[in-house]
Structure formats: C-alpha cells, structure tokens
C-alpha positions as CSV (number, residue, x, y, z in Angstrom):
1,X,0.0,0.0,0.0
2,X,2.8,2.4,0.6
3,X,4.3,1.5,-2.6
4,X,0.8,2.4,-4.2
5,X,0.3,5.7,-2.2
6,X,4.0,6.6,-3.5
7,X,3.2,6.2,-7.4
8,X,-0.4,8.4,-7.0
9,X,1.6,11.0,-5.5
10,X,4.2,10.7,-8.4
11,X,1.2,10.8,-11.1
12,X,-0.5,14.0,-9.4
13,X,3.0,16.0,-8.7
14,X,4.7,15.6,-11.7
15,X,4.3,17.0,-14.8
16,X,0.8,15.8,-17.3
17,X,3.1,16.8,-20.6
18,X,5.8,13.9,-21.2
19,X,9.0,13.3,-23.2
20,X,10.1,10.1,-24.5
21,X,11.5,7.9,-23.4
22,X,15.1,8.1,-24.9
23,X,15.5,11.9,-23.9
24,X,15.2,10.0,-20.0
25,X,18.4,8.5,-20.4
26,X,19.5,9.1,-17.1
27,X,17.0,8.9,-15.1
28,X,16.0,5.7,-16.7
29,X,19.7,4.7,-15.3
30,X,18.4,6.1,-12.3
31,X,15.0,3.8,-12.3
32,X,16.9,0.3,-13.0
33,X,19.7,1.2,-10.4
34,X,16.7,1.6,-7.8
35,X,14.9,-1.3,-9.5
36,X,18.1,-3.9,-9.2
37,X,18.5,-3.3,-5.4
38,X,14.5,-3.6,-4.8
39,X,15.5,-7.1,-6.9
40,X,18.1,-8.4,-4.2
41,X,16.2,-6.8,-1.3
42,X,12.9,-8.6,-1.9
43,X,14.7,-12.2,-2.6
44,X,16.5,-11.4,0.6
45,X,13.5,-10.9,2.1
46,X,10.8,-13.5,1.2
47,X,13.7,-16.1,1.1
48,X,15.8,-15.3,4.5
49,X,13.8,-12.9,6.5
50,X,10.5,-15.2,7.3
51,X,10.3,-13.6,10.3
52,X,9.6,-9.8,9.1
53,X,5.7,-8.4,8.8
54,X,3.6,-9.8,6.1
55,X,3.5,-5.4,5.0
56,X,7.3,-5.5,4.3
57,X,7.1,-8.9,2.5
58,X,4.3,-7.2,0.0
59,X,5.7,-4.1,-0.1
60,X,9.6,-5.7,-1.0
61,X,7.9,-8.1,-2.9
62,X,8.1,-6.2,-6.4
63,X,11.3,-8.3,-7.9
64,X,9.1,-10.1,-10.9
65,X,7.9,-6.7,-11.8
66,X,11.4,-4.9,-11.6
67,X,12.0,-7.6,-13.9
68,X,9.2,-6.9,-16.1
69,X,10.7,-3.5,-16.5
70,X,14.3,-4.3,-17.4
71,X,12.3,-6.3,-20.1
72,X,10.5,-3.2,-21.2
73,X,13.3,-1.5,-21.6
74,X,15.7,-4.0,-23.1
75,X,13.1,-4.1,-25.9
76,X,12.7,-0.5,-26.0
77,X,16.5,0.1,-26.2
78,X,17.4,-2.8,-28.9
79,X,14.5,-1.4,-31.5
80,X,15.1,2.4,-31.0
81,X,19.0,1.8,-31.4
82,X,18.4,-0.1,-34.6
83,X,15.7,2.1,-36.5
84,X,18.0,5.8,-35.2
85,X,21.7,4.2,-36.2
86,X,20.2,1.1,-38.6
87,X,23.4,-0.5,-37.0
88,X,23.1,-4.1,-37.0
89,X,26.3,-6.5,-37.3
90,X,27.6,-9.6,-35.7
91,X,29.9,-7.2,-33.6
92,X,26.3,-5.6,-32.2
93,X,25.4,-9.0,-31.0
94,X,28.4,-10.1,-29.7
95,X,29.1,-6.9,-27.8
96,X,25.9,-7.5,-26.2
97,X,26.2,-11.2,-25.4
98,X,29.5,-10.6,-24.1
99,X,28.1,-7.9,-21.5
100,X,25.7,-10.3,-20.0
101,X,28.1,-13.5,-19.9
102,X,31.2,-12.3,-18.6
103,X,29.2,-10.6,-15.0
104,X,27.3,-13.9,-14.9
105,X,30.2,-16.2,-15.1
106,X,31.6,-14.6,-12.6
107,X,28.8,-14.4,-10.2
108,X,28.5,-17.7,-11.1
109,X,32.4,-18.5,-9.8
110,X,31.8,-16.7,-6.9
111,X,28.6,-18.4,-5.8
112,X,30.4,-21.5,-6.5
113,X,33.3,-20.9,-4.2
114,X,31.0,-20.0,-1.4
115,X,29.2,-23.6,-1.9
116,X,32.7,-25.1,-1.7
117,X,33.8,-23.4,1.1
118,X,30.2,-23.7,3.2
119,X,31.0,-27.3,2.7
120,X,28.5,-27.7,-0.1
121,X,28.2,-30.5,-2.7
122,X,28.7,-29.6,-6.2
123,X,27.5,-31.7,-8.9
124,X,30.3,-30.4,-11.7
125,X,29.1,-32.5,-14.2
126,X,26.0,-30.4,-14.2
127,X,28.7,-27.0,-14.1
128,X,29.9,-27.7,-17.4
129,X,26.6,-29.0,-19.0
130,X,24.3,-26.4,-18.0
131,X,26.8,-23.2,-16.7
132,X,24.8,-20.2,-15.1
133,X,21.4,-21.6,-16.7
134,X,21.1,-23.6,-13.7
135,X,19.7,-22.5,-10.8
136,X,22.1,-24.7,-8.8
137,X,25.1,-23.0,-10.4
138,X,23.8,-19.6,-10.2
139,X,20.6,-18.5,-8.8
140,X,17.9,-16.6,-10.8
141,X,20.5,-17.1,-13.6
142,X,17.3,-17.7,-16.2
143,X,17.3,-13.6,-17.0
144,X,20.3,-14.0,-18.3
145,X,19.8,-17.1,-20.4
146,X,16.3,-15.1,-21.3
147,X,17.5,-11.9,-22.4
148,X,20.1,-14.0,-24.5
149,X,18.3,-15.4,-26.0
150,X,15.8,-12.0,-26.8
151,X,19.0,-10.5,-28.2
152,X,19.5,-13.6,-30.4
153,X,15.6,-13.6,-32.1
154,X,16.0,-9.8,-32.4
155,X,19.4,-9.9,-34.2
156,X,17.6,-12.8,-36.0
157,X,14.7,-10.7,-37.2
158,X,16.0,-7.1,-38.4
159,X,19.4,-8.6,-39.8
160,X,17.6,-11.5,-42.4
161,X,13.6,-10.7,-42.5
162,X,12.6,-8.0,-44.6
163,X,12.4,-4.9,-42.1
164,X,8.4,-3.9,-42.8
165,X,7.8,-7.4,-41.5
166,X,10.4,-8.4,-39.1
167,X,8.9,-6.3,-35.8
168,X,5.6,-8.8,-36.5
169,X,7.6,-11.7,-37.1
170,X,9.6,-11.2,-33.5
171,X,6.3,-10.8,-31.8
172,X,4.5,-13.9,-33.2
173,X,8.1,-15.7,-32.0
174,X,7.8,-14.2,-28.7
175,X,4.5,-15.2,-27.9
176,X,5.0,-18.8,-29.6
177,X,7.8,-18.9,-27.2
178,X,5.6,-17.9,-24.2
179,X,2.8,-20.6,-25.1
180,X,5.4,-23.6,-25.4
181,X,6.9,-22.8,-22.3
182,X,3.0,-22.8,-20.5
183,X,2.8,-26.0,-22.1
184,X,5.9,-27.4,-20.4
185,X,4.9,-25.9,-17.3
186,X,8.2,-24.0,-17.0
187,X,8.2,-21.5,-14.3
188,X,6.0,-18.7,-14.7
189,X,8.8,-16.2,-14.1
190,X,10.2,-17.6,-17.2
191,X,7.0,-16.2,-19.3
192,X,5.2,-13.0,-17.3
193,X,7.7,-10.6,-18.4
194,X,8.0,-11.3,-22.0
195,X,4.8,-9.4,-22.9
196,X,6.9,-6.0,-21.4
197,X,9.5,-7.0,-23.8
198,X,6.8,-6.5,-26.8
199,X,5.5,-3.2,-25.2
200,X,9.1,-1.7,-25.2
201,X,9.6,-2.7,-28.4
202,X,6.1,-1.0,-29.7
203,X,6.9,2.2,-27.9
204,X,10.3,2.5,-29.2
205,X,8.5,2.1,-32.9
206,X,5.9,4.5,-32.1
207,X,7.9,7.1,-30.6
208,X,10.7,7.0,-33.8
209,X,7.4,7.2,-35.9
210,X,5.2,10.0,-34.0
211,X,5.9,12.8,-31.7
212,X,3.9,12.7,-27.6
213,X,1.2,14.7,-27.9
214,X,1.3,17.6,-25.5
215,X,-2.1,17.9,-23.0
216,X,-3.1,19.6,-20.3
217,X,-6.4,17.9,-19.5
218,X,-6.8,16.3,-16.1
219,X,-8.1,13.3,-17.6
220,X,-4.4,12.2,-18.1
221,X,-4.0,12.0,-13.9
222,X,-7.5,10.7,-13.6
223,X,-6.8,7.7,-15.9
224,X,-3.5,6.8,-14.5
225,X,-5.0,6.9,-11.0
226,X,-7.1,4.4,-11.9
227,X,-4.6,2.2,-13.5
228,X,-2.5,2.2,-10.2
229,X,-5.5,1.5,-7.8
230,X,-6.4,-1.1,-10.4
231,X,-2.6,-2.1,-10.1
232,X,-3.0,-2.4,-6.4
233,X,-6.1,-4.3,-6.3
234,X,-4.8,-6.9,-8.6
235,X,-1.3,-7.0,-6.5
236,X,-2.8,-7.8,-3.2
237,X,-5.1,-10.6,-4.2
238,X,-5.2,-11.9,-0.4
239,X,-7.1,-8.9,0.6
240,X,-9.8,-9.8,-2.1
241,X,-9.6,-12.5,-1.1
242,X,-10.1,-11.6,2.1
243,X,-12.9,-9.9,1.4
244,X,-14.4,-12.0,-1.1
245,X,-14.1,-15.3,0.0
246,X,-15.7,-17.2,-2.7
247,X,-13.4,-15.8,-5.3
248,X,-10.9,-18.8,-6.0
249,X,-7.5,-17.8,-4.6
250,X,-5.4,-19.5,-7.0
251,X,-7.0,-18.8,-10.3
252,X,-7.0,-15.5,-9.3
253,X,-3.7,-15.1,-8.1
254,X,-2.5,-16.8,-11.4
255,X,-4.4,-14.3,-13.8
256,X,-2.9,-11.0,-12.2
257,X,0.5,-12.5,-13.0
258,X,-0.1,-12.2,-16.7
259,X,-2.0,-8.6,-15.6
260,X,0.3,-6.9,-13.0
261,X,3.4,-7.0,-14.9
262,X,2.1,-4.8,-18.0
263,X,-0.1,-2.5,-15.6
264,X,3.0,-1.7,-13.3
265,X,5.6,-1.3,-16.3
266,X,3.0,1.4,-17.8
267,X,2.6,3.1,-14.8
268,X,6.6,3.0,-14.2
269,X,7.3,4.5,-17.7
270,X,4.6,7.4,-17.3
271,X,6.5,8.6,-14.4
272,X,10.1,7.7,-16.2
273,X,8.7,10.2,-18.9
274,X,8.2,13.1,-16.8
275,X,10.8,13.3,-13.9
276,X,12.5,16.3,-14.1
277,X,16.1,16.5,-15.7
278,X,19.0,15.2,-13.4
279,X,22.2,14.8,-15.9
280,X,24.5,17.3,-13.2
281,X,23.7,14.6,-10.6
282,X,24.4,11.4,-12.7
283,X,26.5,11.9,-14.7
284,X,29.1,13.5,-12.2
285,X,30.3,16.3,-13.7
286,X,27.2,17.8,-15.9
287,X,27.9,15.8,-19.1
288,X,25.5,16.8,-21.9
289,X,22.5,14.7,-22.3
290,X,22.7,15.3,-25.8
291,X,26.4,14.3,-26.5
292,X,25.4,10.7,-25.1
293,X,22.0,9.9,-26.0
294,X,22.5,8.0,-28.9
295,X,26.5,6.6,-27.8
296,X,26.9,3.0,-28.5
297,X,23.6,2.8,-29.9
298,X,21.5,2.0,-26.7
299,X,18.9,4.7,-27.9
C-alpha cells in the first residue's frame, strides 16, 4: 500500500506533458539502479527474512515486476538503437552477449566458491553442462539465459527478415515462445515478463514514428490513478480474497500474473517520462545529455 500511495503522488506532482523515453536517459539509469536493489532486497527478504511483517514482504515483494521492466526497456532500447543508427552487425550481438556472460560467469564463480567453502556439494558435471542456466550453479540465472536469447531472435529478425515485417515476425516468435513454455509448465517467471519485452519494443516504434502529444487535460491523472489503484487491487489478491471469499484464490492469483506486470511497467514509464532533468547529478560532472544519448547505440 505504501508502494501504491508513492506512485499516485508521483502521477499527481509531476508533470501531465511527457517526453520520451530516450531523452530519459538518465533517469532511466536512475529507475533500474533503484529497481536492481528492490530485486536483491525482496529475494532477501521472502527467502531469508521469514520472520519480518507480512507489509514488508508485500511491499519488498516487487522483484518479478522490476523484472518486467528491465524487459521493457531492453526491448525498447534494442528497436530504438536499430531504426535511429540502422546498426546491426555480428559485432552488435556479440558486444551485447559478451556484457551479459562475462558478469554472470563470474557471479557464477563466486557463488560457487562460497558452496565449496560452506562445505556444499557440487555436482560439476552439471557446471559444465548447463553453466549459469542452472539455478544450482547460479541462482535466478534464467534472465540472463532469457534476455540472450531476446537478443539472439531480435538480431535474427531485423538482420535476415525484410524490415516492414520483421517487428511482427519477432512478436509472433515471442509469444509462440511464451505458449510452449506454459505447455511445459516451465516457471511462470520464465513467461510474465515477456509481454513487457513486446511493449518496449512497440513504444520504441511508435515514438521514432510520432511525436507525444502535449495535453493539459486532467483526464491524463485521472486515468492513471485508476490504473495504479487497479494495479493495487490486482497485487494484493489476499485482501480480495479476504474480502471476497468465494473468489478462487489460486485462479486469481494466477491471472494477475499475466496482468500486474504490463499494468505496473506502464505506470513505471509514465512517471520515467516526466521526472525532471537530473544529468549534473548522474553523470558526475554535468555531461550533456545530448552528446550521449545516442553513444553506443542503446537509444
């Protein structure tokens, strides 16, 4: 609830009128900085902490939905880099690749030299077979392996399918993907994210494509307030449940999974959009936002 209280004051202090996305830079930097550590903090939690009130665990509990957002905005990066530089070579992908597998390798030596020197077993067989896709050799190593893979299809897409079609091609493999992973019952952290993957990827189309439309209506606030109470409701399903007792816990708690995640990474990039300019502070020393928007192609 005090998560919820804190995004309706964001929607009714800051500004109605909006910039995209890519002139955020910063304080997107800013956003996924605050989102990683509300990541660790909520696994420490839930997993190691059963002894804190059930309010911290909800409120802490926001790490499949942090996710949700690095999704969005992996997807938004990737497709506004490639239509603004139309840069798309085997170096892109292997820059990429490289940036993800070289931290996880060695978070994944590090976690296994703990388990060696807590006495742990190790199955090394498994080490060299499966590396940090394994949640034995490196826990919640899947993103990785996931947004891997998301670079791979993507590469796959805008470097051999014909460009008007590729962005409907990507989708339909997305969500093909999504569906065969619900039929092998794979975890359903695997699959809630991935529809934030397709938003970011639609925004970053639509905003190379059309300019945000200024208003001043307070229609704007009004319908984002409603998305974040609706955002609440659906979050804490064991008050409804609470109060409606014949509603069927599980089925209900397993729908707002596939409903949460799109609803909060909306709400999230409304505010990212209009939170006011902060380069002095992060980028230590006032560097122009202008002379790095578009460096290395991120967007």
């Amino acid at each position: 609830m005090i998560f919820t209280l804190i995004l309706l004051i964001l929607v009714w202090t800051l500004p109605i009128n909006g910039v995209p996305i890519y002139e955020q830079r910063s304080q997107s930097q800013l956003l996924k900085f605050i989102a990683a550590i509300i990541v660790v903090l909520g696994h420490q939690i839930i997993f190691y902490c059963s002894n804190v009130s059930q309010l911290l665990q909800a409120e802490t509990g926001l790490g499949h939905l942090c996710v949700a957002f690095f999704l969005f905005m992996s997807g938004y990066g990737l497709l506004y880099g490639y239509l603004k530089n139309k840069n798309l070579s085997s170096h892109w992908l292997r820059k990429r690749i490289l940036k993800l597998i070289i931290p996880a390798l060695t978070a994944m030596t590090f976690y296994l030299f703990v388990k060696v020197y807590s006495g742990q077993t190790i199955d090394w067989t498994k080490i060299t077979k499966y590396w940090f896709i394994l949640n034995d050799n490196l826990p919640y190593g899947w993103y990785v392996s996931e947004i891997i893979c998301l670079y791979i299809v993507f590469y796959v897409c805008y470097r051999w399918v014909n460009r008007e079609y590729a962005l409907t091609i990507l989708t339909g493999s997305i969500i093909l993907a999504m569906f065969v992973m619900g039929f092998l019952q794979m975890p359903i952290w695997y699959i809630q994210g991935l529809p934030c993957f397709i938003m970011g990827l639609f925004l970053a189309r639509h905003n190379i494509k059309h300019q945000i439309k200024k208003s001043s209506r307070q229609y704007t606030r009004i319908m984002m307030t409603l998305l974040v109470v609706t955002y609440c409701i659906l979050k804490h399903f064991a008050i409804i449940q609470h109060i409606i007792p014949e509603l069927n816990r599980w089925r209900y708690m397993y729908a707002t999974f596939f409903i949460v995640p799109p609803l909060f990474v909306i709400i999230i990039a409304y505010i990212l959009m209009r939170l006011p300019i902060c380069n002095k502070m992060l980028n230590r020393g006032g560097i122009s936002m202008k002379s790095t928007l578009y460096k290395e192609g991120h967007y």
